[in-house]
N, C-alpha and C positions, 0 to 999 in steps of 0.2 A: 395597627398603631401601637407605638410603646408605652399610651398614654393618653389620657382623654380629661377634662376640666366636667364637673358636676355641676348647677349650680346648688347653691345653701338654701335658697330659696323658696324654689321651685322644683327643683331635682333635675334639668334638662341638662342633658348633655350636651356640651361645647365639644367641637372634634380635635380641634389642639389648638396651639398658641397663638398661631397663624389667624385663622375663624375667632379667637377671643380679640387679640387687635383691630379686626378688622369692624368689630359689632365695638369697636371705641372702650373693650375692657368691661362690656356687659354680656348679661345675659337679654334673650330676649325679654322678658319679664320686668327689664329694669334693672336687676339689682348686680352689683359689682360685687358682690362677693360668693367667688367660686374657689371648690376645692379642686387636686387634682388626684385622678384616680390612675395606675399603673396598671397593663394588664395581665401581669401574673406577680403574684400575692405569695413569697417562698419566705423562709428565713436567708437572713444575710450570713454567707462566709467570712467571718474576719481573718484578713493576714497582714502580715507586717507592711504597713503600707509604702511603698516607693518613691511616694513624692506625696508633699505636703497641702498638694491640691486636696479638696476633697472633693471637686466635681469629678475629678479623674477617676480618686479610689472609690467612691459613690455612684460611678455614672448610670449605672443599670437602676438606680433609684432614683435619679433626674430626668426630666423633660428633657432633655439634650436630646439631637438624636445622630450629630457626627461629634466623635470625639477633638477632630483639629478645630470644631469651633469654639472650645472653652478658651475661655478668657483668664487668665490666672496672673498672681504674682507668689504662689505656692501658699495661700491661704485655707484655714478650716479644720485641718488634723495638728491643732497644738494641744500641747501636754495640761493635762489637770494633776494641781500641783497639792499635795499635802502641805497643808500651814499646820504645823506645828506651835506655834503659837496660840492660834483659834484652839485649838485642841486643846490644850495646857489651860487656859481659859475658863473651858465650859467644865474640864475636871477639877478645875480651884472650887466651884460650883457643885461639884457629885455629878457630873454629867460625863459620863464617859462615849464620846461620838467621834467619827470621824470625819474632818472638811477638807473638802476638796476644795480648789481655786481654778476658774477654768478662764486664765488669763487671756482674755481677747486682745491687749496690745501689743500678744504675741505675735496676731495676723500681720503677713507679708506687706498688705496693700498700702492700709493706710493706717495701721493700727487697731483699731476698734470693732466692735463686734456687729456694725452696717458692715463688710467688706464681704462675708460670707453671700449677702443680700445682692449685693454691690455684681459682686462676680456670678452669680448665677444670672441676675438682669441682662447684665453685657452679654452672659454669653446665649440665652435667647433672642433677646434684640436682637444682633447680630447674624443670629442664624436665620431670622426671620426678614433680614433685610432693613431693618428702622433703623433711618438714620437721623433722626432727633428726639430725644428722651427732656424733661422736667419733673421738678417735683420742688415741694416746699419743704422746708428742713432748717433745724436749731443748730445743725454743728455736722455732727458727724454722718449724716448720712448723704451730707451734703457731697462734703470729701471724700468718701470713698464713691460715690457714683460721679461725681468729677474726673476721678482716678482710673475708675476701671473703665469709662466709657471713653474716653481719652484712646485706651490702648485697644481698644473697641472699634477705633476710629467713628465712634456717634458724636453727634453735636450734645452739646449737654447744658442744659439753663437753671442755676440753680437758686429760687428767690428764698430768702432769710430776712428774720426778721432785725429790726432793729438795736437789739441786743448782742447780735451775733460776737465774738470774739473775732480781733484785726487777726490773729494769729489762722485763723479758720478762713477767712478770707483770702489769705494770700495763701495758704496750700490750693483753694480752688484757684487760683488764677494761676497760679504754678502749672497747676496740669495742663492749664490753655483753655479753660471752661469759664464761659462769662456767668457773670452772677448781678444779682440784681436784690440791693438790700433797700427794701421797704420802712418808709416813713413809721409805721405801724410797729407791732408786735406778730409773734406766729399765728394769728387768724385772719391778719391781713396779708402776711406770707402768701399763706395759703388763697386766698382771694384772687392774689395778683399771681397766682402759678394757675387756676383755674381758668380765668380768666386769658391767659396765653396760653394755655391749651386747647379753648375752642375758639381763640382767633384765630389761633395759626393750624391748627388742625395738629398739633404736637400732641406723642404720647405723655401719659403723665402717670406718672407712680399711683397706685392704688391705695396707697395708706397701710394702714395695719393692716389689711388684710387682703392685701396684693395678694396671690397665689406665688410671684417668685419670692417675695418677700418668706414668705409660710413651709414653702419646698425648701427653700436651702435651710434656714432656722430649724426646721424640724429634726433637721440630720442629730442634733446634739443628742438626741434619745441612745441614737445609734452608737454615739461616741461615748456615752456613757456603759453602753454596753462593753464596748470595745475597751475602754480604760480602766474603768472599775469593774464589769463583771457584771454587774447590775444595775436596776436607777436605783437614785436616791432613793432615800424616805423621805427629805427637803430638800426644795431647790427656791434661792432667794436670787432675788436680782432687784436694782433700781428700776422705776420703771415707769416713763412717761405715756406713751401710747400702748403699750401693753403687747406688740406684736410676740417677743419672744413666749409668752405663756403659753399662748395660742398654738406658736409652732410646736411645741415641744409635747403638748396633748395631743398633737394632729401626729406628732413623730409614734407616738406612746400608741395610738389606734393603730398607725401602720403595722407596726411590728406585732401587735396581738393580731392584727390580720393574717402576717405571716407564722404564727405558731407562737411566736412568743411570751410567756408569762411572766407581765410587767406590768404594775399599776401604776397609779399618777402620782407623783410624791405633791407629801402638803407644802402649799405655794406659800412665800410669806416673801410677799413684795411693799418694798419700800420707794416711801418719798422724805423727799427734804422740806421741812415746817412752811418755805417760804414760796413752795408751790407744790400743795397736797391735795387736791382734788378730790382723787379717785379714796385718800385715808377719810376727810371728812364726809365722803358721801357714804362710806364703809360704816363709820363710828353711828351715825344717824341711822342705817338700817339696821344696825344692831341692837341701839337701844329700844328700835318699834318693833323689835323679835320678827326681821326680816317678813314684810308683810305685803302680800299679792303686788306683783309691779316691782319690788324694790329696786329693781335692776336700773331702772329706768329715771331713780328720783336720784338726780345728781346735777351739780351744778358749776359753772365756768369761775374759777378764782381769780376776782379781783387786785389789783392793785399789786402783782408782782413784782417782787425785790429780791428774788434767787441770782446769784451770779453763776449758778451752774447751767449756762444755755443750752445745753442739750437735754434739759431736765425739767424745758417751761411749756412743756402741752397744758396749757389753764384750762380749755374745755375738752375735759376726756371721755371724747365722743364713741373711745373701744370701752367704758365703764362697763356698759353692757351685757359685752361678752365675756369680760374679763373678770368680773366679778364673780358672777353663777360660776364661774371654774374655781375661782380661791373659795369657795365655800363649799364646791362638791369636794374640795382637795382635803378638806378641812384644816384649809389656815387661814388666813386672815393678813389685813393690808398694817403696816408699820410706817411709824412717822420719826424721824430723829431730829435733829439741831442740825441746821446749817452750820451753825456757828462753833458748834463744835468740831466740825468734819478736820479742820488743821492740826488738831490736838491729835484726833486717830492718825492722822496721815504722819505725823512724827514718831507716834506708835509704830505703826506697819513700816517706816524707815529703817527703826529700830531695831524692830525683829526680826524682819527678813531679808533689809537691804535696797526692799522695794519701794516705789511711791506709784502706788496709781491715780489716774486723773480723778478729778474730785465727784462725777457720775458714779466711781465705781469706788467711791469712799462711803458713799450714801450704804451700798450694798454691805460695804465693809462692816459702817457702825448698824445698821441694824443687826448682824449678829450677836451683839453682844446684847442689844436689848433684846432680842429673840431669846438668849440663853438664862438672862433676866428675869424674862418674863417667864419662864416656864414650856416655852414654844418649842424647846428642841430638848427629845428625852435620851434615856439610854441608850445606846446603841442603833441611834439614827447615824445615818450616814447624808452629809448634810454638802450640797454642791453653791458654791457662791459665781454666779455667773458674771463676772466682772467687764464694764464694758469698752473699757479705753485706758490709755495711757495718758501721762501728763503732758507728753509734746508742747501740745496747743493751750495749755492751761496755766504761764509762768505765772499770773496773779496766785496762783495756789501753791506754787514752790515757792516763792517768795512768802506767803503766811507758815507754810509748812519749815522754812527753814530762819524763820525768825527767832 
């Protein structure tokens, strides 16, 4: 086999994809969360890649195991961009660094940086014969698995919560994907996606720490390789459920598996004031000089008033795991102003011509309080994982160009 699933748990071995759907996405043991193990462990060749898939140019590094069954709209291999500005920035400062921008509203599918996730799902589903997928989702991970399952030909149910943006709604029903938006907020999303998945006996997304979700994510280590030459010394991104950290540590083991000498750059992930969960439960283990357990002492934020809907996970049930990594990385979690996100976003209009969606304004302005703060030194080479474009976000062009 080209590939076998571990569990985290236990350590037993799942035989592939096929055996993990069929056990409903567990292990025997209970627990949903499995890695996946390849069976020969080399360094990767980079060449000029052909096409902007990267299950394609990747595929000896995916679960895949026929290449006609990828699912693609030429997603995964876009360019990380030099902001020159960031740069100019942190040297007004004495900070002499370089930033990258690794603009996910590049991606072909749906824009955003779920469509890597999006495409690697379809194209195992598909190969494995499932023909009904769900999952709960704020925004975008809705749309791009609407999207790519669509051309997957899978049925696809996607429940959001009551927040959701009309704009997001109608790209799902665009693709022909019914949806189903909830009275509630995203933990009753999620209720009402769980819930019709073991009435109906439907697969249903694994959450953060899905294995396809983690396999395609991981790849950026590689593309960091590929682009820069190197990883980072930082890598920042917004960050509600915390999948991307995850994958990009699990990418960073592979490659040391394969020969590589590559460490983990320090994480400095941000949230927006008006739903910070995983910053306030950060700020509180720091002042008790992180004390036995602290992983584990965190709590669901009330009374939400973010208008950034892909950015409202209130109980952040990956704190967990995601924490212990920002602190082995040695960075720490960032909190900015909602309410200032329009002001950067006129900025970043400014200076590069660009506007990204307001998820990936969060990421934006924490750089600067990163640079502020003392968080990014000389000669860091600093990567801003950006997660979506404005499309679907005209309430924020509209403050942006006021």
């Amino acid at each position: 086999m080209k590939y076998q699933l571990r569990c985290k748990k236990c350590g037993k071995v799942i035989t592939d994809f096929a055996t993990w759907f069929k056990q409903n996405q567990q292990c025997e043991c209970g627990s949903g969360y499995a890695e996946v193990e390849y069976a020969v462990a080399k360094p990767f060749s980079f060449q000029e890649p052909a096409t902007n898939s990267y299950q394609d140019y990747y595929f000896d590094l995916l679960p895949i195991e026929k290449r006609e069954n990828i699912v693609s709209f030429g997603e995964g291999l876009i360019s990380m961009e030099r902001w020159n500005n960031l740069e100019s920035y942190a040297k007004g400062k004495g900070i002499d660094c370089k930033v990258y921008v690794y603009r996910n509203d590049q991606n072909q599918g749906s824009g955003s940086f779920k469509d890597i996730s999006a495409a690697l799902a379809s194209t195992v589903l598909k190969e494995h014969g499932i023909k009904e997928y769900c999952l709960a989702s704020t925004g975008n991970a809705g749309v791009a698995f609407a999207t790519y399952l669509a051309k997957a030909g899978i049925r696809f149910t996607e429940f959001a919560p009551n927040c959701i943006d009309p704009a997001t709604v109608e790209a799902i029903r665009k693709a022909g994907q019914p949806i189903v938006i909830s009275k509630g907020g995203y933990g009753d999303a999620k209720k009402e996606a769980a819930d019709y998945h073991k009435d109906n006996n439907v697969l249903i997304s694994g959450g953060n720490t899905d294995p396809l979700r983690i396999e395609s994510k991981r790849l950026l280590a590689y593309e960091c390789l590929r682009q820069i030459g190197q990883m980072p010394t930082v890598y920042m991104q917004a960050v509600a459920g915390g999948t991307s950290p995850l994958a990009l540590e699990k990418g960073i083991r592979d490659l040391v598996a394969a020969g590589e000498k590559v460490t983990l750059p320090k994480m400095l992930l941000v949230q927006q004031d008006e739903c910070d969960p995983m910053v306030t439960a950060w700020e509180k283990a720091t002042a008790a000089g992180f004390p036995e357990g602290w992983e584990q002492q965190y709590e669901a934020k009330k009374d939400i008033k973010t208008r950034i809907g892909i950015l409202t996970a209130a109980n952040p049930g990956n704190y967990p795991l995601v924490a212990p990594l920002v602190k082995r990385s040695g960075g720490t979690f960032i909190r900015v102003k909602e309410a200032e996100l329009p002001q950067y976003g006129k900025e970043m209009k400014a200076a590069t011509g660009t506007l990204l969606g307001p998820a990936s304004m969060v990421c934006y302005a924490g750089f600067f309080q990163a640079v502020d703060r003392g968080l990014i030194k000389n000669g860091d080479i600093v990567l801003l994982n950006t997660g979506e474009g404005c499309d679907r976000a005209q309430w924020f062009k509209d403050l942006v160009d006021e």
